[in-house]
N, C-alpha and C positions, 0 to 999 in steps of 0.2 A: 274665594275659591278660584274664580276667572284670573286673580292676580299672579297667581300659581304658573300658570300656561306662558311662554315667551311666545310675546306679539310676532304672526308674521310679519316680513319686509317684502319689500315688491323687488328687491334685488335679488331673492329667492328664487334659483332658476328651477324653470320643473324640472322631472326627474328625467325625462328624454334629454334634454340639454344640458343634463349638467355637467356631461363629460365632455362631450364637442357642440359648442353653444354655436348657430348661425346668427350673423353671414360670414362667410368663409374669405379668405383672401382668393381670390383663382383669377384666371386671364381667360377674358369671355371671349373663346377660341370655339368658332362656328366649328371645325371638325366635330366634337365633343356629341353637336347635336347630330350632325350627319351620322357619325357611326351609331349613335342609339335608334336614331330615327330608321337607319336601313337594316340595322340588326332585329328592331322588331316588326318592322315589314316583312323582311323575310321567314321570319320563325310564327307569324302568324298567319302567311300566305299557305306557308307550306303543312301547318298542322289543317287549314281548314281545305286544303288538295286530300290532305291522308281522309280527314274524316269522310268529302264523298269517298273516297276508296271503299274504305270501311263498309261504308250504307251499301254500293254495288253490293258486295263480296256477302255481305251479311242477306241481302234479297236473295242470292244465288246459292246458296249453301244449302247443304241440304244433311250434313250431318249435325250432328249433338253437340259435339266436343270442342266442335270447328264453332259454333256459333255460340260456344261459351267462351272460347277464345276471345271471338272478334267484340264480345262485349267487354271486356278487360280491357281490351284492345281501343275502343273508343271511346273508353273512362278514362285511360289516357291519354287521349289525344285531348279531351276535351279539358281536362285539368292543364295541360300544355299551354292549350288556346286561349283558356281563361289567364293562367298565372302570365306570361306574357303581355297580355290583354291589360290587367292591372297595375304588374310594376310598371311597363315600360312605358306608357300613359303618364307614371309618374313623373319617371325618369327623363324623358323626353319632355314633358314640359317643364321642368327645371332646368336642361340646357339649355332651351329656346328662352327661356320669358328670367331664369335666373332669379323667381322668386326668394323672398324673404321668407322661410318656415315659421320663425319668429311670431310674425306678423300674420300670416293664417291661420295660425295654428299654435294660440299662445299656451292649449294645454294640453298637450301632446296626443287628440285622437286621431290626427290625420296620421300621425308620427306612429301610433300602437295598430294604427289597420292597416298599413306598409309592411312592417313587421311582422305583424302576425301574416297578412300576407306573402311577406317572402317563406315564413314556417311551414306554413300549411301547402304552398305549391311547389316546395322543397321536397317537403316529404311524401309528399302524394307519388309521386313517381318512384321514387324507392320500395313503400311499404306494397304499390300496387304490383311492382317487379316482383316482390316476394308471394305475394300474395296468385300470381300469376303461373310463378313455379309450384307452389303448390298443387294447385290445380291439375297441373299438369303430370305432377310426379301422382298423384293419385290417380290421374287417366290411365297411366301408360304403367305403372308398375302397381296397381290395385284397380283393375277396371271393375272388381265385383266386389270393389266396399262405394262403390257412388251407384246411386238409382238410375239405370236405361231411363226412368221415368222423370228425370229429377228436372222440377221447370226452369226456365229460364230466369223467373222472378228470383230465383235466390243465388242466384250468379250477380247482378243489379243488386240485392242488398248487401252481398260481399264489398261491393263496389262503395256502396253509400256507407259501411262500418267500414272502410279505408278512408274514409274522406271525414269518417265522424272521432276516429282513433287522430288522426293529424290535426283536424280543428279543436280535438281538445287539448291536446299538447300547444297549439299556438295561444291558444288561452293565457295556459299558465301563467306566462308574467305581467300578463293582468293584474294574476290573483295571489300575486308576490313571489311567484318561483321563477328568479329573471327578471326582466328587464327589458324595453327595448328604449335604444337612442341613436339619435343621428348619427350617424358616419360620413367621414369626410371621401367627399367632396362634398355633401349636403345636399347629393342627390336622393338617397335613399335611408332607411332605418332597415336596423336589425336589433338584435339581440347585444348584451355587453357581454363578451369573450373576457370571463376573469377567473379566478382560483381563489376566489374568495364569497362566503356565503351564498345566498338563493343565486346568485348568477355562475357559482362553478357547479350547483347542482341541475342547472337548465344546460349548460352548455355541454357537460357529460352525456345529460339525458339525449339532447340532437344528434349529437355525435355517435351516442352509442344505438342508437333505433338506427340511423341510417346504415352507417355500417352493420350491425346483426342483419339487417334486409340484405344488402349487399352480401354477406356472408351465406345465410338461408336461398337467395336464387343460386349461386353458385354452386352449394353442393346437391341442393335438390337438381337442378339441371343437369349436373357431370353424371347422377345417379340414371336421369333422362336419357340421357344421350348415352351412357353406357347400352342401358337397356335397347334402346332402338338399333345399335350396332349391331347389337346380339341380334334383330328381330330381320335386319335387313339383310345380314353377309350371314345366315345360319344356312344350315343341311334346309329347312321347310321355309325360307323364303318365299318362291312362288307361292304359296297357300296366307303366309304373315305377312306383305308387304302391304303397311298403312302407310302410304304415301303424305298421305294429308297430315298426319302426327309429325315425319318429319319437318315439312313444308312446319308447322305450329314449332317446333322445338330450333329449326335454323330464327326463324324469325325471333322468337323469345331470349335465344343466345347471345345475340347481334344487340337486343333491347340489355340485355346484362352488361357485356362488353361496353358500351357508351355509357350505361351510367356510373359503371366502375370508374371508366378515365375520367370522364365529370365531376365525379362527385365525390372522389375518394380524398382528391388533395384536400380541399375543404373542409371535409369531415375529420382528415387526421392534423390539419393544423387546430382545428378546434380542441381536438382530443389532446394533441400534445403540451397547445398553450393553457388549457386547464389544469393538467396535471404539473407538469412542469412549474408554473407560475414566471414566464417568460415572457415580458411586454409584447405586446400584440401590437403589430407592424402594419398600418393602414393599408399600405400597398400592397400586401400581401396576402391580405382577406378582400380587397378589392378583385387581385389577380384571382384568387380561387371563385369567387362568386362566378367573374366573366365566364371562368371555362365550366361551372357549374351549370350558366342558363344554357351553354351550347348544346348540355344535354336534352331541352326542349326544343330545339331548330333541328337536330339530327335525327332525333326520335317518328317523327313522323315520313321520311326519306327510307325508311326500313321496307313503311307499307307502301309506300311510293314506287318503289324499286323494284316490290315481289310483283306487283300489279305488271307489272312490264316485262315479269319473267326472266329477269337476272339471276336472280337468286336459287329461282327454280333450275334452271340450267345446271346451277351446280350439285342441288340438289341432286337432278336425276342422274349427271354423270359419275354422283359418289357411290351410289347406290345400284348402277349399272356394273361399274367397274368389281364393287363387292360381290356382285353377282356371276362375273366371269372368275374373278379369284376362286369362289366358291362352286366354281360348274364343272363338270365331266370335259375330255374335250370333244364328247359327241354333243355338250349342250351347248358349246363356244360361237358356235355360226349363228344359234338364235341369239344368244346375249348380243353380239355383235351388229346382228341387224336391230336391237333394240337403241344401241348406240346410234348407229348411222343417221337419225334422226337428227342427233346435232352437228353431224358434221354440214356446210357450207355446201350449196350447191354450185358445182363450176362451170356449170353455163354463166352464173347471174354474178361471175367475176373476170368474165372475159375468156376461159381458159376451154378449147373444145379437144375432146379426143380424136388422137389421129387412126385416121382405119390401119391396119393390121395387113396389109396387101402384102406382094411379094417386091421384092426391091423395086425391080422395073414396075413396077405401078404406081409406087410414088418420085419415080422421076419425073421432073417436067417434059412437056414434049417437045422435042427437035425442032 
């Protein structure tokens, strides 16, 4: 019965290697490390700048809505700090030291926890985006289907079934749906990008969850921001203005917009080269990855930036101006002095006002 079975060979490469087997040809060019090494300094620097923000803003809040936010909000960030955290760890020490995969790793789990790795800190930022809009379109256009009462604990398990919805899909091709293998330069593993069996049914599925996330924030949002329009520039303004929903929905917008340009090219080279069945171009899933992590280095500069009251600024000047549009013009002089706020004070620019005298009083004297 045992004579039945074809003996393995040790020339049998595992399944991560079979496609691009290490060591690589490359020219052990120090930039390489420099840029990974400063690229995840920075995008780690600045997610754990956002999360204090976060912790501040979260002690000081004092609504519901706001402090279901800020916990999406540093589910975020912290998924940012980790995935970062772990690729570029990787990443960075194979520029520096140029190991042998080979040789540490002769059956590919270091190779299947990078991958799955990059799956899961992929998609955690997308599905939470969507997940975030959600939240929000039920705040602001259904405020009496969520409970005044409803505790913070089940904001936090939304959070941990986003995190438990991505680690199961990174799974998968563990458990044969997919694949993961090296990619050259043979700094990192993904997934096999193909149009053929379990690996074009894995690569549809990435493809199509992040984009539907990407789709799902987008119109839940526009629906958002319709609504607040309505709420801000209406006849009963003064009585509706929730300032604080706006200040949530700029910030939520700004996090849609970055992961659109991030994450979109990526996700539709994937989409195209599955269906299609189009050789997949190393460099050109390399080039989508790079602008994909940008979306964890930019993503925490949102809450960096409201902190400082950039953003706010614009806020209040949209929502002033809406207000003068919308006003009598016996209510113009208050909206006005509601502005004046932002404007510059010209003492603290050098510029002073001249009195108002009659000619000969502001001639110099004889």
């Amino acid at each position: 019965m045992n004579a039945s079975v074809p003996p393995l060979t040790n020339n049998t490469p595992p399944l991560c290697y079979s496609i691009n087997s290490p060591p690589f040809k490359h020219s052990p060019s120090i930039a390489s490390a420099y840029f990974s090494s400063i690229f995840s300094f920075l995008g780690l620097t600045s997610n754990l700048i956002a999360f204090i923000v976060l912790i501040k803003s979260f002690r000081r809040t004092h609504s519901r809505s706001r402090s279901f936010f800020l916990i999406f909000l540093g589910g975020l960030v912290v998924t940012d700090f980790m995935g970062l955290l772990v690729t570029g760890s990787i990443v960075v020490s194979f520029h520096v030291t140029h190991f042998n995969w080979r040789q540490i790793d002769p059956n590919c789990h270091f190779c299947n926890f990078m991958g799955m790795s990059m799956v899961f800190y992929g998609l955690c930022p997308l599905l939470l985006g969507a997940a975030m809009a959600v939240e929000r379109f039920i705040g602001i256009n259904l405020p009496f289907a969520r409970s005044t009462s409803m505790p913070k604990g089940r904001t936090v398990s939304m959070v941990l079934m986003v995190w438990l919805i991505a680690g199961c899909i990174a799974l998968l091709p563990l458990l044969g749906v997919g694949s993961y293998h090296m990619q050259i330069p043979g700094s990192w593993c993904f997934f096999n990008i193909s149009s053929e069996g379990n690996d074009l049914a894995f690569s549809l599925l990435f493809s199509l969850v992040g984009l539907t996330s990407i789709a799902v924030s987008f119109l839940l949002n526009t629906v958002s921001v319709v609504t607040l329009i309505k709420v801000c520039c209406g006849q009963d303004s003064t009585q509706r203005r929730r300032d604080h929903e706006v200040e949530m929905m700029l910030q939520l917008i700004l996090i849609m917009v970055i992961a659109s340009i991030c994450w979109c090219p990526l996700l539709m080279y994937i989409l195209m080269s599955a269906v299609t069945a189009d050789p997949v171009k190393a460099n050109a899933v390399l080039f989508c990855i790079r602008m994909a992590t940008w979306n964890q280095i930019l993503d925490p500069w949102i809450y960096i930036m409201w902190q400082g009251s950039l953003l706010r600024r614009v806020k209040n000047l949209y929502c002033t101006n809406c207000f003068i549009r919308r006003s009598s013009p016996g209510q113009i002089p208050t909206a006005m002095a509601t502005l004046r706020h932002l404007e510059p004070n010209p003492g603290s620019l050098g510029i002073h006002p001249v009195s108002q005298g009659s000619p000969s009083e502001n001639l110099p004297p004889a």
